[in-house]
BANUTI-621956 format. One record per atom (N, C-alpha, C, O): residue number from 1; residue in three letters; atom name; x, y, z. Coordinates in steps of 0.2 Angstrom, whole numbers, always signed. Layout:
% BANUTI-621956
{sepa:NUM	balum:ALA	palo:CA	X:X	Y:Y	Z:Z}
...
END
This chain:
% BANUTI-621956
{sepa:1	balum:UNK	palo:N	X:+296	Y:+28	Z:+262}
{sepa:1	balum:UNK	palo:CA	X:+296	Y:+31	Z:+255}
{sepa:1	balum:UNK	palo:C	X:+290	Y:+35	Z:+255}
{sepa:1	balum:UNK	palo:O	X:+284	Y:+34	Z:+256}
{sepa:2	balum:UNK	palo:N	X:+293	Y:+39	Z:+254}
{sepa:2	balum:UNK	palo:CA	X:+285	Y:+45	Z:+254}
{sepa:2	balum:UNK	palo:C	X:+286	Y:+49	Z:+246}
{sepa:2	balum:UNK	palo:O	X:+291	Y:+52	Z:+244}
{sepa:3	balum:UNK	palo:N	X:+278	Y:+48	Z:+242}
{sepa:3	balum:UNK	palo:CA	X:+277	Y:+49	Z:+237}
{sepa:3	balum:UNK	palo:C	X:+272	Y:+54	Z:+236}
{sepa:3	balum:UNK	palo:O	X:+268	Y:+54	Z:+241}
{sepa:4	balum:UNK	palo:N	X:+272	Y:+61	Z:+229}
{sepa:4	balum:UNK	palo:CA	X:+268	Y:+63	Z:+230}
{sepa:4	balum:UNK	palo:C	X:+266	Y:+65	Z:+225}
{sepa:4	balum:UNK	palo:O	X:+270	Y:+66	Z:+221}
{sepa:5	balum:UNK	palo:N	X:+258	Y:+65	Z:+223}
{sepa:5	balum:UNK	palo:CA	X:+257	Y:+69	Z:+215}
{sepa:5	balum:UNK	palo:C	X:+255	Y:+73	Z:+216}
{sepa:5	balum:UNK	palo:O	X:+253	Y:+76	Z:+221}
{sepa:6	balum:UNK	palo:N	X:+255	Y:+76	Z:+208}
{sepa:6	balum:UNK	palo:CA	X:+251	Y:+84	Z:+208}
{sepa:6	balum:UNK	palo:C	X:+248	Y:+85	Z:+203}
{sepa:6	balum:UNK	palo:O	X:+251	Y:+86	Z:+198}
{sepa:7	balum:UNK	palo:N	X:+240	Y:+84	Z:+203}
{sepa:7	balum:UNK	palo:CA	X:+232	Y:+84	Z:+201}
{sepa:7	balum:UNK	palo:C	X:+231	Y:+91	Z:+199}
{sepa:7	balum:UNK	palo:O	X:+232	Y:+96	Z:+203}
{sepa:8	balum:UNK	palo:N	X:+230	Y:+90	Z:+193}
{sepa:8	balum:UNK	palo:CA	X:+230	Y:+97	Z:+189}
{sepa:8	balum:UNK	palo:C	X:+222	Y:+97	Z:+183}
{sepa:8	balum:UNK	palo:O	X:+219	Y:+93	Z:+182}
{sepa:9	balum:UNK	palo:N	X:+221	Y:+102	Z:+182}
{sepa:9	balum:UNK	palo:CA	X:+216	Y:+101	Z:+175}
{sepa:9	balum:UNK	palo:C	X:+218	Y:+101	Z:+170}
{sepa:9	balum:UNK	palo:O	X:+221	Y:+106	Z:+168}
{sepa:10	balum:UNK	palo:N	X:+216	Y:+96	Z:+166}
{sepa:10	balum:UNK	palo:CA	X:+219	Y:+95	Z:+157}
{sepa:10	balum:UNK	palo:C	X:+213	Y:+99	Z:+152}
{sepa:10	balum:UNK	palo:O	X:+208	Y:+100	Z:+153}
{sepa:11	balum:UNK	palo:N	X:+217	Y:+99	Z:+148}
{sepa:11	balum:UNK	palo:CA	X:+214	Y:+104	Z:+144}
{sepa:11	balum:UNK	palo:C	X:+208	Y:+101	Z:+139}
{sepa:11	balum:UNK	palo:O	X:+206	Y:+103	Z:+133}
{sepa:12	balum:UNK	palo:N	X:+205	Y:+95	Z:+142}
{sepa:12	balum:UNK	palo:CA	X:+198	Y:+90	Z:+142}
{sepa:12	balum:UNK	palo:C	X:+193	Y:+91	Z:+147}
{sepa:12	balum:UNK	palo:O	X:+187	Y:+90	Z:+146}
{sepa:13	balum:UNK	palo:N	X:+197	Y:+95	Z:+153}
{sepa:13	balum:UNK	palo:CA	X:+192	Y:+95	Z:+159}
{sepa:13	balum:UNK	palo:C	X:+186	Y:+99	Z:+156}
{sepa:13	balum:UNK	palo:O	X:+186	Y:+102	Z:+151}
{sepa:14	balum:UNK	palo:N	X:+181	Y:+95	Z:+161}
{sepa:14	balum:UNK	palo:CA	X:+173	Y:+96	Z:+159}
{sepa:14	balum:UNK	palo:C	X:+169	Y:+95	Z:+168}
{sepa:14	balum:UNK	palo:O	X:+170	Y:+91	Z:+172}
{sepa:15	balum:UNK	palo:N	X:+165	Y:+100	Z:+168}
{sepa:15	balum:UNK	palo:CA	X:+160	Y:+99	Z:+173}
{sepa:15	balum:UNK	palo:C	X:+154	Y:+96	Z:+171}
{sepa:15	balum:UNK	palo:O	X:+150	Y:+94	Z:+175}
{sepa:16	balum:UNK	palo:N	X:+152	Y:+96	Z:+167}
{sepa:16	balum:UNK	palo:CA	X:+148	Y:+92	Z:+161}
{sepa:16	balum:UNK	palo:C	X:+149	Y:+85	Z:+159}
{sepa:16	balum:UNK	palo:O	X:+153	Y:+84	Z:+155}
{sepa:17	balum:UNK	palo:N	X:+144	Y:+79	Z:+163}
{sepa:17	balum:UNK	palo:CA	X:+146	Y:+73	Z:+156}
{sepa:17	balum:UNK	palo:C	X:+145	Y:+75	Z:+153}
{sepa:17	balum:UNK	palo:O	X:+142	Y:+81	Z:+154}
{sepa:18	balum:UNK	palo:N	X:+146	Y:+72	Z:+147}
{sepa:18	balum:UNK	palo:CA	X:+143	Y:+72	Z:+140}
{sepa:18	balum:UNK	palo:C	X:+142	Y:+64	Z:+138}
{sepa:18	balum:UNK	palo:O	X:+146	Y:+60	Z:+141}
{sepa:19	balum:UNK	palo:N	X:+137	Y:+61	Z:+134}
{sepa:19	balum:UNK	palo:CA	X:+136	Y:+55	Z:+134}
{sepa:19	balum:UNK	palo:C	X:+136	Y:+56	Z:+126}
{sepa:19	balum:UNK	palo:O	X:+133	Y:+60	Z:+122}
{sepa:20	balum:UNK	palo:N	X:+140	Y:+50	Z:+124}
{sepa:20	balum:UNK	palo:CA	X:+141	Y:+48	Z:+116}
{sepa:20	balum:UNK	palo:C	X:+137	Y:+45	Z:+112}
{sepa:20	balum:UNK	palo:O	X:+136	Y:+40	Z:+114}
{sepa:21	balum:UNK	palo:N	X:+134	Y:+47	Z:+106}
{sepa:21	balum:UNK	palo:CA	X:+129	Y:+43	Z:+103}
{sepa:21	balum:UNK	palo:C	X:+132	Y:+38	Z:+101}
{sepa:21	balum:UNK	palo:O	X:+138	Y:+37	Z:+100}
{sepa:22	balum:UNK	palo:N	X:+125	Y:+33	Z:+102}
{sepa:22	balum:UNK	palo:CA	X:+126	Y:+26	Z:+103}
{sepa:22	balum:UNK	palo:C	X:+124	Y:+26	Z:+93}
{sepa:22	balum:UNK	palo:O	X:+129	Y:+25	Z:+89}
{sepa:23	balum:UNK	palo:N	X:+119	Y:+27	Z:+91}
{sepa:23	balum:UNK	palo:CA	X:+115	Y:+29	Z:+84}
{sepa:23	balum:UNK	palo:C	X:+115	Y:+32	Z:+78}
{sepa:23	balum:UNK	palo:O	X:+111	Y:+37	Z:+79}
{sepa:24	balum:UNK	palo:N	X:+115	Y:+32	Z:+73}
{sepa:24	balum:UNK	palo:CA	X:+115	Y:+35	Z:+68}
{sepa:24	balum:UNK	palo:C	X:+110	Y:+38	Z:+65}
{sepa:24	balum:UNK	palo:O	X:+109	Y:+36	Z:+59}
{sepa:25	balum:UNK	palo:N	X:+105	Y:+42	Z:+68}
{sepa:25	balum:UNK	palo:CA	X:+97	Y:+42	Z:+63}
{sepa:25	balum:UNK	palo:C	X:+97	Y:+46	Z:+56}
{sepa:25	balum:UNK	palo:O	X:+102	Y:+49	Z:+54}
{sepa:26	balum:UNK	palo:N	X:+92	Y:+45	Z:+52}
{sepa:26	balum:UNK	palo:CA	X:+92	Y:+47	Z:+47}
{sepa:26	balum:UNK	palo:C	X:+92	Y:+57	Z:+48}
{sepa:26	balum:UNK	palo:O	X:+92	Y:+59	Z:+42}
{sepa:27	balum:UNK	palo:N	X:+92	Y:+61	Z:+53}
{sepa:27	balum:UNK	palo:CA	X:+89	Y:+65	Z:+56}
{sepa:27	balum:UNK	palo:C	X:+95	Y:+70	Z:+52}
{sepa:27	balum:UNK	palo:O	X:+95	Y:+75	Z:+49}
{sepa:28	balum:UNK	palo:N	X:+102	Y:+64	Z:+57}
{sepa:28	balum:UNK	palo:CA	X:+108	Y:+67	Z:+56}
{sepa:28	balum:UNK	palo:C	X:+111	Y:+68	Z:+51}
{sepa:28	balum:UNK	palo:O	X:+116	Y:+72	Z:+51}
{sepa:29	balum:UNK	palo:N	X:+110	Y:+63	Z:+46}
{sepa:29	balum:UNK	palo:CA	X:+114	Y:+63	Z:+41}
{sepa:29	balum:UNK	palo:C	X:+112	Y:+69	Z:+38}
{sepa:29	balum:UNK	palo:O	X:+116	Y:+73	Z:+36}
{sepa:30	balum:UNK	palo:N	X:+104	Y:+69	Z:+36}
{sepa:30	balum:UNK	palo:CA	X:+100	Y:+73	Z:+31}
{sepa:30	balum:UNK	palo:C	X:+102	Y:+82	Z:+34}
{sepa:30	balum:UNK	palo:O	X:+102	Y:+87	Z:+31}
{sepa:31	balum:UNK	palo:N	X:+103	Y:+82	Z:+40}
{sepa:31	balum:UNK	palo:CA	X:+104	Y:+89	Z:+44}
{sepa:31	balum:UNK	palo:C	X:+114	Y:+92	Z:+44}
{sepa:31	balum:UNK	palo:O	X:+116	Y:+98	Z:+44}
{sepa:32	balum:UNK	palo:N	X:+118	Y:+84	Z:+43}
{sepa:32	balum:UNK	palo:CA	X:+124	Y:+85	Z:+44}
{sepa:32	balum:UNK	palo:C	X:+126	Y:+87	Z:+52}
{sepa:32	balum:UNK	palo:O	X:+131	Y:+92	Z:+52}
{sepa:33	balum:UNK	palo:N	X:+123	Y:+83	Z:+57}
{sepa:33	balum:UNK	palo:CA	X:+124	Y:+85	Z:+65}
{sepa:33	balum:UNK	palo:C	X:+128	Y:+81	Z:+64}
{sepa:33	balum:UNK	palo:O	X:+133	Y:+84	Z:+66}
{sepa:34	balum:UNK	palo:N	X:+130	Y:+77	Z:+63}
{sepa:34	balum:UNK	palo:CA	X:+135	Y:+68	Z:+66}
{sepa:34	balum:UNK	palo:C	X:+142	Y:+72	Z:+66}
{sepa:34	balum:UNK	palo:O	X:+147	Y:+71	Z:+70}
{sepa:35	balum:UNK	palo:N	X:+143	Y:+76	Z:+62}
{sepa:35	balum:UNK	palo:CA	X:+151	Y:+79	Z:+59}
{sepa:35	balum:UNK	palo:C	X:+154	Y:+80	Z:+66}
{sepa:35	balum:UNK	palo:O	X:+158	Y:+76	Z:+69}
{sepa:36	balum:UNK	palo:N	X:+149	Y:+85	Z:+70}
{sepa:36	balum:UNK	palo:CA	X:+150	Y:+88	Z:+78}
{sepa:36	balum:UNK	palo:C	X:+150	Y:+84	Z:+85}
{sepa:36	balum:UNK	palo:O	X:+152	Y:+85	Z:+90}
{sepa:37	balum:UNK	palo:N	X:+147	Y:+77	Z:+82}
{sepa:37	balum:UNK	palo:CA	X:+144	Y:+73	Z:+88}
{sepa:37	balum:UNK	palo:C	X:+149	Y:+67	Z:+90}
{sepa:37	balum:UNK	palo:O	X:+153	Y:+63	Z:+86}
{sepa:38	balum:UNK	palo:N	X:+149	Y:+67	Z:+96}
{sepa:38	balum:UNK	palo:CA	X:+154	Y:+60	Z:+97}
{sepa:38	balum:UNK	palo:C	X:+151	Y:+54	Z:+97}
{sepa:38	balum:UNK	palo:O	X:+146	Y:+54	Z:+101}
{sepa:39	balum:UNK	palo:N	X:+154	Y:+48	Z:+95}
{sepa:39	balum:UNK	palo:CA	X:+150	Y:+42	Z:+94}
{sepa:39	balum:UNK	palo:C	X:+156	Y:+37	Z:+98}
{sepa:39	balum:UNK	palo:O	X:+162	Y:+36	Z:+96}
{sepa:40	balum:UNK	palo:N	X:+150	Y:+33	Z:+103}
{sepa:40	balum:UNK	palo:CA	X:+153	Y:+29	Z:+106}
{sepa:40	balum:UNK	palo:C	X:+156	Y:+22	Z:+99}
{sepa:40	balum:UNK	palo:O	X:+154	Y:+21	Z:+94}
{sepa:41	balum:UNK	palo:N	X:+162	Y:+19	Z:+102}
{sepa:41	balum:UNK	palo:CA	X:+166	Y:+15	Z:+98}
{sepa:41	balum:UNK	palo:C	X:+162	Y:+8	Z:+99}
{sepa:41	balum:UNK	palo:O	X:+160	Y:+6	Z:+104}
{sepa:42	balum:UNK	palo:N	X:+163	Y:+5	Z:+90}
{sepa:42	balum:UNK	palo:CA	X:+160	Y:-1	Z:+89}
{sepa:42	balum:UNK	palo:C	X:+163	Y:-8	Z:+94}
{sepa:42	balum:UNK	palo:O	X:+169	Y:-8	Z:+96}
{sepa:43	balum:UNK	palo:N	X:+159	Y:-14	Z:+96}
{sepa:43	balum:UNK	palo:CA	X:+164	Y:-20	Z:+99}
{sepa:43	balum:UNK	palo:C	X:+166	Y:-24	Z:+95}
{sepa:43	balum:UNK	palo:O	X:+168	Y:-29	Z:+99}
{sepa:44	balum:UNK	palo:N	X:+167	Y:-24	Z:+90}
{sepa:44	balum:UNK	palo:CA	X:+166	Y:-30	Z:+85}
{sepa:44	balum:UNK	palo:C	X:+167	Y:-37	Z:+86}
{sepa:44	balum:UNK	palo:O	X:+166	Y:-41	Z:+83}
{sepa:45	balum:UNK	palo:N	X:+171	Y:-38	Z:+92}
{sepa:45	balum:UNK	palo:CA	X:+170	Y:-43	Z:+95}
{sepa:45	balum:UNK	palo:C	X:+167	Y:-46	Z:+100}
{sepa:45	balum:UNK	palo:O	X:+169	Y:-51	Z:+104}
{sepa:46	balum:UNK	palo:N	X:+162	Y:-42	Z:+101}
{sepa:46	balum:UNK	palo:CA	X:+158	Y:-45	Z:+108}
{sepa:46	balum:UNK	palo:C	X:+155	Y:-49	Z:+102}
{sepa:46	balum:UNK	palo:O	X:+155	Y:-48	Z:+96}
{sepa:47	balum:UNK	palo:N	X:+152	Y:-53	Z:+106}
{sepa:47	balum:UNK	palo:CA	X:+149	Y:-61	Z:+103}
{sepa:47	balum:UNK	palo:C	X:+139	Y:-61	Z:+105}
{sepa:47	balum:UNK	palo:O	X:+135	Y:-65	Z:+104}
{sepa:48	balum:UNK	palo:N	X:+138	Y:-55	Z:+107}
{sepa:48	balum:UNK	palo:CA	X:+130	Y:-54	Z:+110}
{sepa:48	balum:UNK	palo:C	X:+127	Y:-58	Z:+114}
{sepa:48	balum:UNK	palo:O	X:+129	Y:-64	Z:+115}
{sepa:49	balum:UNK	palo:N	X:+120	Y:-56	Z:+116}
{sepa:49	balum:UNK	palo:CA	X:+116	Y:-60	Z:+119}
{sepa:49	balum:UNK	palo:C	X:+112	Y:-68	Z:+117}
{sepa:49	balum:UNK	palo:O	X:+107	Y:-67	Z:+113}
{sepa:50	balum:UNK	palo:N	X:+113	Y:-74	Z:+119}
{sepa:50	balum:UNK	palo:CA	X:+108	Y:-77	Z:+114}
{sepa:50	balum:UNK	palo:C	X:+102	Y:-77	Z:+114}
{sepa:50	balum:UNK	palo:O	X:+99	Y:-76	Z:+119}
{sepa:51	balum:UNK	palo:N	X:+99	Y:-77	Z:+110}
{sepa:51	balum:UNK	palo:CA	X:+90	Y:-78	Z:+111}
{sepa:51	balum:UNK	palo:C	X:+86	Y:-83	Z:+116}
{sepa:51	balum:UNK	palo:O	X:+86	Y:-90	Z:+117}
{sepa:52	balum:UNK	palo:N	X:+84	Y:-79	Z:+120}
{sepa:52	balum:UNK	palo:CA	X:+78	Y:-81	Z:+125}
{sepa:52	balum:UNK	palo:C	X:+74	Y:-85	Z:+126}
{sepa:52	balum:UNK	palo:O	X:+73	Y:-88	Z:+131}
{sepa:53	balum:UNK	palo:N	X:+69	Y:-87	Z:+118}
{sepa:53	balum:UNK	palo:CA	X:+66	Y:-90	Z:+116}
{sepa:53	balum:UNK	palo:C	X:+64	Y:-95	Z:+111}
{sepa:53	balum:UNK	palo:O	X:+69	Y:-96	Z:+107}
{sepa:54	balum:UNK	palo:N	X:+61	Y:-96	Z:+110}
{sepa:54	balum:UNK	palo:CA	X:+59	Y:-102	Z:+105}
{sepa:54	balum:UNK	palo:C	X:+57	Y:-109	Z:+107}
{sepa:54	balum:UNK	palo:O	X:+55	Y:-110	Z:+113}
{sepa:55	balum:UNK	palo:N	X:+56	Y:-112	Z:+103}
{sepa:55	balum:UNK	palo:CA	X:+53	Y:-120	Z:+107}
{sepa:55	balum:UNK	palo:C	X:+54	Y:-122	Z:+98}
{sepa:55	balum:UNK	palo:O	X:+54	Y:-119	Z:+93}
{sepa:56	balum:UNK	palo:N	X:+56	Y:-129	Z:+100}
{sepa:56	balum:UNK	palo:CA	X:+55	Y:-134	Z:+93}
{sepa:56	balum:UNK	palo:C	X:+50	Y:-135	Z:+91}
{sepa:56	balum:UNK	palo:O	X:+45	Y:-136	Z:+95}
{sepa:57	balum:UNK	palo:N	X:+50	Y:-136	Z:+83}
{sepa:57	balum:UNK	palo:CA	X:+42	Y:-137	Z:+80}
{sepa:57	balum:UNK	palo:C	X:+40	Y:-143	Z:+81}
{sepa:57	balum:UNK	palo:O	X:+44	Y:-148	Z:+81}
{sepa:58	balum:UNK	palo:N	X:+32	Y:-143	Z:+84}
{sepa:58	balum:UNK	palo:CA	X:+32	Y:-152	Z:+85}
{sepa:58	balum:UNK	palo:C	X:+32	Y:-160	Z:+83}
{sepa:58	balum:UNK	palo:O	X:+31	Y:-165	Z:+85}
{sepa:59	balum:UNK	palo:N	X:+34	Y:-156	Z:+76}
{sepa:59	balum:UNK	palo:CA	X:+35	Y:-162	Z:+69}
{sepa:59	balum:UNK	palo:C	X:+43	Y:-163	Z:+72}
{sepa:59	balum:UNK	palo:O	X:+45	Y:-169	Z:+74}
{sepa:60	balum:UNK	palo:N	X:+46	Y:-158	Z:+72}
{sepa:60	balum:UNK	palo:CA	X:+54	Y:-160	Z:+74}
{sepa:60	balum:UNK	palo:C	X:+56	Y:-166	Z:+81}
{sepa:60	balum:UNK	palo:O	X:+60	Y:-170	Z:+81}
{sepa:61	balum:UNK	palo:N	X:+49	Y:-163	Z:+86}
{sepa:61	balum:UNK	palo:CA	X:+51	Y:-166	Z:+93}
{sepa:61	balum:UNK	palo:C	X:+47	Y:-172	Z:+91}
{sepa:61	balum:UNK	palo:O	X:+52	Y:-176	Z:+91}
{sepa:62	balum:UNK	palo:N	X:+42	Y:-175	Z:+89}
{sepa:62	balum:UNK	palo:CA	X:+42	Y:-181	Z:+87}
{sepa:62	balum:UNK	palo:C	X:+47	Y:-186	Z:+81}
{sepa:62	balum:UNK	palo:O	X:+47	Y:-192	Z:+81}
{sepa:63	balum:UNK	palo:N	X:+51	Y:-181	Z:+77}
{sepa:63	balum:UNK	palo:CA	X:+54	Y:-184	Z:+73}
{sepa:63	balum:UNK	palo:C	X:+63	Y:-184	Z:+78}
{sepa:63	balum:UNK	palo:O	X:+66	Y:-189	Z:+75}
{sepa:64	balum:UNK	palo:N	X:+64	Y:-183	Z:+80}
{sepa:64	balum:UNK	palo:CA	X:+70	Y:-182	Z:+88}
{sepa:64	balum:UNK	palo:C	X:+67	Y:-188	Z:+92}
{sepa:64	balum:UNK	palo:O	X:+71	Y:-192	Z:+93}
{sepa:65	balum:UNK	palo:N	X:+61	Y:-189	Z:+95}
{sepa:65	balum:UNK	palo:CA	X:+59	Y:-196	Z:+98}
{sepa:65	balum:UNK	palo:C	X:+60	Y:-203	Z:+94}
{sepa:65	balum:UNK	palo:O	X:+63	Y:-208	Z:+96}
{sepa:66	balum:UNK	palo:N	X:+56	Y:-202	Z:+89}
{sepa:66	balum:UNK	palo:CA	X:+58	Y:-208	Z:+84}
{sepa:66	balum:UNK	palo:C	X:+64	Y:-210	Z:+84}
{sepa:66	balum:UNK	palo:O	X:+66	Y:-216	Z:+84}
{sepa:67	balum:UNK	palo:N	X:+69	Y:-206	Z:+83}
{sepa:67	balum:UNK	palo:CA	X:+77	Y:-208	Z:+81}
{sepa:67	balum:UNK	palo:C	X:+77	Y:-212	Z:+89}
{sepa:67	balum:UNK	palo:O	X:+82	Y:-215	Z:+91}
END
């Protein structure tokens, strides 16, 4: 079986990235740049990173040993 495509340019072709705002600053609004600008898409279901740090207070780790 012998298959073949035919690789063309769409009417999107770009020799340029262009990279999507991540952002909204107060900069764009007041100037009205955002209308023109492409903005990467929200995840709303990523669940993010958890926090790194912290340590318990040491009224609680004494009262966690008591029990």
């Amino acid at each position: 079986t012998l298959k073949s495509y035919w690789i063309r340019k769409g009417s999107a072709f770009s020799t340029a990235v262009a990279r999507p705002e991540t952002e909204l600053t107060p900069e764009m609004i007041s100037t009205g740049s955002w209308r023109q600008l492409p903005f990467k898409p929200y995840n709303f279901s990523a669940l993010g990173l958890p926090p790194t740090c912290g340590h318990l207070h040491p009224l609680l780790k004494v009262r966690s040993q008591l029990r």
